[in-house]
N, C-alpha and C positions, 0 to 999 in steps of 0.2 A: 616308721623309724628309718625304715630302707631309703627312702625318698627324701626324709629330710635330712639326713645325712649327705647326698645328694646335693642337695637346693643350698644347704648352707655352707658346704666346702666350696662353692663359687665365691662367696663373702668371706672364705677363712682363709684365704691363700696365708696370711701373714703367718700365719702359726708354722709355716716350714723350718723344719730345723736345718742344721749345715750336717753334712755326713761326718763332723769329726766328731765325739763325745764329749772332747772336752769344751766343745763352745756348744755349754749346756741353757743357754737363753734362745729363743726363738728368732729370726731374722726376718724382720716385718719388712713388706711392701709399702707401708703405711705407718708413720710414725707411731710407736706405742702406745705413748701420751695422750692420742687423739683416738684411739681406738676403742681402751678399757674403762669406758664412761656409761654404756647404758646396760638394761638388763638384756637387750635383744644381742650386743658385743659380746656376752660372756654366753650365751647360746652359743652362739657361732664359734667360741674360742672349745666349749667342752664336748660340741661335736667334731671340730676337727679331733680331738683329742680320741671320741672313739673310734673313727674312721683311721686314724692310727694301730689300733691293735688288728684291721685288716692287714698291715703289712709284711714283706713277705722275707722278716725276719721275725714276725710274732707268730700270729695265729696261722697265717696266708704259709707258712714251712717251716720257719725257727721253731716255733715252740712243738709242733708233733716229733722235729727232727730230731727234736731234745729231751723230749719227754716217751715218745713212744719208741723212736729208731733208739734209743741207747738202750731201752729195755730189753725184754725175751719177747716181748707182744710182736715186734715188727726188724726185717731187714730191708735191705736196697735190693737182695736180689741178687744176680748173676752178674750184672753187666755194674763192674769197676773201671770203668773209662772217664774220661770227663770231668761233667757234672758230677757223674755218680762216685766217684772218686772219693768224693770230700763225704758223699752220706755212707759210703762203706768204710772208710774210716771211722767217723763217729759211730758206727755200730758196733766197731772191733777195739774201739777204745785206743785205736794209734793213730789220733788226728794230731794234731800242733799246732801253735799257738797261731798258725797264720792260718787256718780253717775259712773261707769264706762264710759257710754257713753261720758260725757261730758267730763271727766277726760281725755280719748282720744284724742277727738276734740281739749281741751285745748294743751296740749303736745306733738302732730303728728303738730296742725298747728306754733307752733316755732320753730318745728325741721325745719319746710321748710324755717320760718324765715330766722332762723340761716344759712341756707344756703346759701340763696340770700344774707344776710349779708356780708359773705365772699367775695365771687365773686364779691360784690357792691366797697369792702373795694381792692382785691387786684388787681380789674383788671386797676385802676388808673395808676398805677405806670409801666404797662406792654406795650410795643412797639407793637400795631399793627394796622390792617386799621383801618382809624377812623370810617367810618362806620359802620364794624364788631363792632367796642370795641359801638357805641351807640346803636348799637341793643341788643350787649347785656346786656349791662345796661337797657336800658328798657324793656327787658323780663325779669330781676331778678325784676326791682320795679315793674312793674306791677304782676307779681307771688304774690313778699311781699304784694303790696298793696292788691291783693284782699283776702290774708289773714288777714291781718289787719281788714280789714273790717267786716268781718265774727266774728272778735273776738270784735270790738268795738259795734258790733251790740250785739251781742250775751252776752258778759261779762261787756263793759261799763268803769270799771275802771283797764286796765291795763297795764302794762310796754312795755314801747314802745324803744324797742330795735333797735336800726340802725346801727352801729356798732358790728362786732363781740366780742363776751362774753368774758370778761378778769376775771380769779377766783380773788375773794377778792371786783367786781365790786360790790354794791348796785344797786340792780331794785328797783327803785318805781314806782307808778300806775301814769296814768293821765286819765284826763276823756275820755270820748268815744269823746267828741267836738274838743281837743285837737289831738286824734289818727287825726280823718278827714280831722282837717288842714293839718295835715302831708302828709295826701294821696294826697290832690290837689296840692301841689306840688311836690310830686314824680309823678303821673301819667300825669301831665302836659311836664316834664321832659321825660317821659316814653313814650307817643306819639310823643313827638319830634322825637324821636329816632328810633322808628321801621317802618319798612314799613306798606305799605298799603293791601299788598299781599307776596304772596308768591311761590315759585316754586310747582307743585305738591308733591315732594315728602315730602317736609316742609310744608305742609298745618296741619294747628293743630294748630303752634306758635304763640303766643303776636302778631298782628297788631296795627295800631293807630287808629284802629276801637275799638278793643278789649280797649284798654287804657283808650279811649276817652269816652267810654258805661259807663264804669266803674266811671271816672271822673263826668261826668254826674247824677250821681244814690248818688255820695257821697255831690256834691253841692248842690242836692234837699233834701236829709237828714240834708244839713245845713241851711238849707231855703237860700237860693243859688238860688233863681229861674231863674233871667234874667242873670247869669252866667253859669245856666245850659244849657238855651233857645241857647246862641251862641253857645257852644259842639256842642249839638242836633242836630241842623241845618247843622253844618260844616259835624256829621257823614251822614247826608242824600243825602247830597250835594256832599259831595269828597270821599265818601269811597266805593263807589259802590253795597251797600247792596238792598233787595227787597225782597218784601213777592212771595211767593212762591201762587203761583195760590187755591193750595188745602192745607189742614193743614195736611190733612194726609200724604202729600208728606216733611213733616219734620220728618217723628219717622220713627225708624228700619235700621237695618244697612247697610242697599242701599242708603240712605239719609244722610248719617251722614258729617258733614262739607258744607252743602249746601250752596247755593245764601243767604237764608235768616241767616243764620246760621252765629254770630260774634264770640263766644271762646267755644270750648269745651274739658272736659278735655277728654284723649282720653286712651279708654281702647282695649285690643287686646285678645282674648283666642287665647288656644292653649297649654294649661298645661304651661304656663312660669310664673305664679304669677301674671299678668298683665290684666287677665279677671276682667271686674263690677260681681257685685252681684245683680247686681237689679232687676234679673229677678227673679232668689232665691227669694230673698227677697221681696219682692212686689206678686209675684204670689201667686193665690189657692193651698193650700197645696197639694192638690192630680191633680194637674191642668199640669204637666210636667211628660217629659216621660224621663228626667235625673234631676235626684237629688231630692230635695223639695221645695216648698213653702212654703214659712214661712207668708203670707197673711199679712207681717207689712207692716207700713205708710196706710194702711187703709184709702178709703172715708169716710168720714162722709155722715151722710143724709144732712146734709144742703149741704156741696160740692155738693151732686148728685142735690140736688134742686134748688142751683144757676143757672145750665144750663135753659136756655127757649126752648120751643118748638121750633124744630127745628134747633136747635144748633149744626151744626156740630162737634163740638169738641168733644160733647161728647163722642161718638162710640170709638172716637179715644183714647181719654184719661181714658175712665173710664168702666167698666162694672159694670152691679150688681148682673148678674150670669154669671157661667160657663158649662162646660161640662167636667166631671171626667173622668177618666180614664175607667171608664164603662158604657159611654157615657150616664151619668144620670145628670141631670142639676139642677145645685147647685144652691142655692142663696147667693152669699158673693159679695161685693162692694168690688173690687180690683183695682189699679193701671195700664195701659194696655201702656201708652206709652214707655216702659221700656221692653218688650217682645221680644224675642228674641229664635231662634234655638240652644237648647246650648249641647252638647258634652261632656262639662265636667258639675259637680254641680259648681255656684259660677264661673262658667268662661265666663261670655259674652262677644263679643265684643262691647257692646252696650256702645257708650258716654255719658257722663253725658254734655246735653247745658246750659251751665251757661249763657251765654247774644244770643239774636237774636233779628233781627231788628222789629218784632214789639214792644217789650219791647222800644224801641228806641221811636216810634212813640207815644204810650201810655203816656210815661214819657214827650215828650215835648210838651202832650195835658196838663201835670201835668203842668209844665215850665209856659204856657202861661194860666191857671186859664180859667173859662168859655167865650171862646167865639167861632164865627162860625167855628175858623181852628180848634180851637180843637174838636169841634164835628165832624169835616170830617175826622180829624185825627181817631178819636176815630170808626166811621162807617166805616173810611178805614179794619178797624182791624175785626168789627163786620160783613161786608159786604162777606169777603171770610168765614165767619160763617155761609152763609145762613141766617143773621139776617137782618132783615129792619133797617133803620136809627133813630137812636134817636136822639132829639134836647132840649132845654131849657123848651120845655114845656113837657120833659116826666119825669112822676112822681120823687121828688128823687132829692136832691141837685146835684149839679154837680162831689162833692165828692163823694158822695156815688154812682154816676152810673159810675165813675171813677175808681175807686175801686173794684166795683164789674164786671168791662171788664177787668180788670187786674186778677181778681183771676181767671174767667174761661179760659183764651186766657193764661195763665202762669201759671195753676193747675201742680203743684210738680212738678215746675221746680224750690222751694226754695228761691220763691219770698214772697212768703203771710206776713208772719211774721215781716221782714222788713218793708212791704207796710203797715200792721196795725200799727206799729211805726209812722211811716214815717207822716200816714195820721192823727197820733192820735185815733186810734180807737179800740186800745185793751181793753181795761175795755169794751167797749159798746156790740162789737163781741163778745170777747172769755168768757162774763160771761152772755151771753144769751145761751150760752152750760149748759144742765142742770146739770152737774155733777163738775162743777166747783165754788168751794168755795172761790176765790180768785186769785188773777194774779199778777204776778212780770214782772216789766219791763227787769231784767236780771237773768243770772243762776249767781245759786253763785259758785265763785272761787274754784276751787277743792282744797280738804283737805290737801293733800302732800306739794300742793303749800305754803299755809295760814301755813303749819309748816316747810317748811323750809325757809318761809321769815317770819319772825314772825312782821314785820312792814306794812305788807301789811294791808288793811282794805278788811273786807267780804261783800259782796253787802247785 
């Protein structure tokens, strides 16, 4: 999948969008009309579409920025200068509406919108297997939906585009409740349609594993529970996922698309534009022997203290020193599951895993509230941890020990933030962080936007 992502963005140029939002149609190189005619056109149109959520206002740093840096899980660090400027504000909750980062996020994830759009809107009309044509419908809604999501989570009230962008059309907002509905029934939609698997060289793409995770995560954000609980079951039951013996045999790029492994977005070096940055970005500054660290997304001490004794995850996920380039041993709390051998700066091939099957397990321990499956559920997860089993009489409501085997088994993997929503627990978490004077449930709408829709409202 690495590769034809790759091979078919040389033929996808046209799907680029304009960096404004609101010119939410694609601007072809190549007449439209002449384009969206064969099944191999709508390939190319729903790979560009994934090779979008590499960018580096989604997966590539918008979305960790927003899902992990706002949480308790990660900060920027020491050094507020710059760059870093705009991610220690989002950590501290006194960014503004002119934020780059977010400003990113908001405008790279419609650009993908808009894409799936297109493809959603022309491939109706187009003669080919039915098969092919519902795959690829449900790789563009699922793409969209988990865009969507990211933005109802993260923004709350806004324009929910389905249709490609007509000039003259009015966006208005809807609440984040309303974006949700729409996703259950696009991703219900969306798992109809794609497979279960896929050939080796297509491993990367939308399954109805992928769809269904997804589905799942957005009916327990609706409190959706006994809707969620069927998904759940169905992905454990028919889709053939499983935890993987050791955790450490999920990170690094020998591992990457595994047994336990459900969607990842999928990056490749090699000088072609298509390397993560995570490794950059997350490592010790003097900790590589090409390019630099930049030490963001930073552990917090309470992340490091969530681990228990014995915890394997830890090692894997986190350090709190290093060893420099002059083999003198640092003390910084840095990111480790995102490490990598890299060649160029900024070029890894390392994935970003957006869903894996324990997230699966966890969530329909959430689904069916306390009882004994969700405890085994929950020690299935804790058990390949090296951790003993917890039950009803260990300290800690069932939310909160819920909660916290979510944060350390899914540490910056861009879950926390969601799951403090989700569980209700922001105000309680993120304002036991000493440095913090207040919390907003969303960012507020970037400034470009708020002036060139002058009807919109600002969160």
């Amino acid at each position: 999948m690495k590769r034809i992502i790759y091979i078919m963005l040389c033929t996808a140029l046209f799907t680029g969008c304009s960096e404004d939002f609101t010119d939410l149609s694609p601007i072809s190189n190549r007449n439209e009309a002449d384009f969206y005619n064969t099944s191999d056109d709508f390939e190319a149109a729903v790979t560009a579409s994934y090779a979008g959520l590499q960018g580096t206002g989604l997966y590539g740093r918008g979305y960790w920025t927003m899902f992990e840096m706002r949480s308790d899980n990660t900060d920027q660090g020491p050094d507020a200068t710059g760059l870093a400027r705009q991610y220690t504000e989002i950590n501290s909750f006194t960014e503004d509406a002119l934020n780059e980062q977010i400003t990113a996020a908001w405008s790279e994830s419609y650009s993908v919108i808009s894409n799936c759009n297109v493809i959603l809107d022309r491939i109706e009309s187009i003669e080919m297997d039915s098969a092919d044509k519902n795959r690829i419908i449900g790789e563009a809604l699922f793409i969209r939906s988990l865009v969507y999501y990211h933005l109802a989570i993260g923004f709350g009230n806004i324009p929910l585009q389905l249709t490609p962008f007509v000039a003259g059309d009015e966006l208005t907002q809807v609440n984040e409740t309303t974006v949700l509905e729409q996703l259950v029934t696009d991703l219900t939609t969306a798992e109809a349609g794609l497979p279960v698997s896929y050939t080796a060289s297509e491993v990367g793409k939308a399954t109805k594993g992928a769809a269904a995770t997804l589905l799942a995560k957005v009916l327990l954000t609706l409190g959706e529970n006994s809707a969620a609980e069927t998904v759940l079951r169905r992905i454990i039951s028919d889709y053939g996922y499983e935890l993987l013996p050791s955790y450490s045999d999920l990170w690094g790029v020998a591992n990457e698309n595994n047994a336990e492994s459900i969607f990842e977005v999928q990056y490749i070096s090699g000088g072609i534009g298509q390397g993560s940055l995570f490794t950059n970005d997350f490592s010790p500054s003097t900790d590589l022997q090409t390019g630099s660290g930049f030490g963001r997304n930073r552990p917090t001490t309470s992340m490091m203290e969530a681990y228990e004794d014995g915890d394997l995850r830890y090692d894997v996920s986190m350090a709190d020193t290093y060893v420099n380039l002059e083999g003198e041993v640092v003390e910084q709390l840095h990111v480790k599951k995102y490490q990598s051998d890299l060649a160029i700066e900024n070029d890894s091939d390392i994935n970003f895993v957006v869903f894996r099957y324990a997230d699966v397990l966890l969530m329909l321990a959430e689904a069916l509230g306390e009882t004994s499956e969700s405890y085994d559920l929950i020690n299935e997860v804790r058990n390949r941890a090296g951790l003993p089993d917890i039950d009803e009489t260990t300290p800690g409501t069932f939310e909160e020990k819920l909660l916290h085997e979510r944060r350390v088994e899914l540490a910056f993997e861009n879950h926390r933030w969601a799951d403090l929503k989700r569980f209700n627990a922001i105000d309680k978490v993120i304002e036991a962080e000493d440095f913090i004077t207040g919390t907003r449930e969303y960012f507020y709408i970037p400034q470009r936007e708020m002036d060139i829709n002058p009807n919109f409202d600002q969160n």
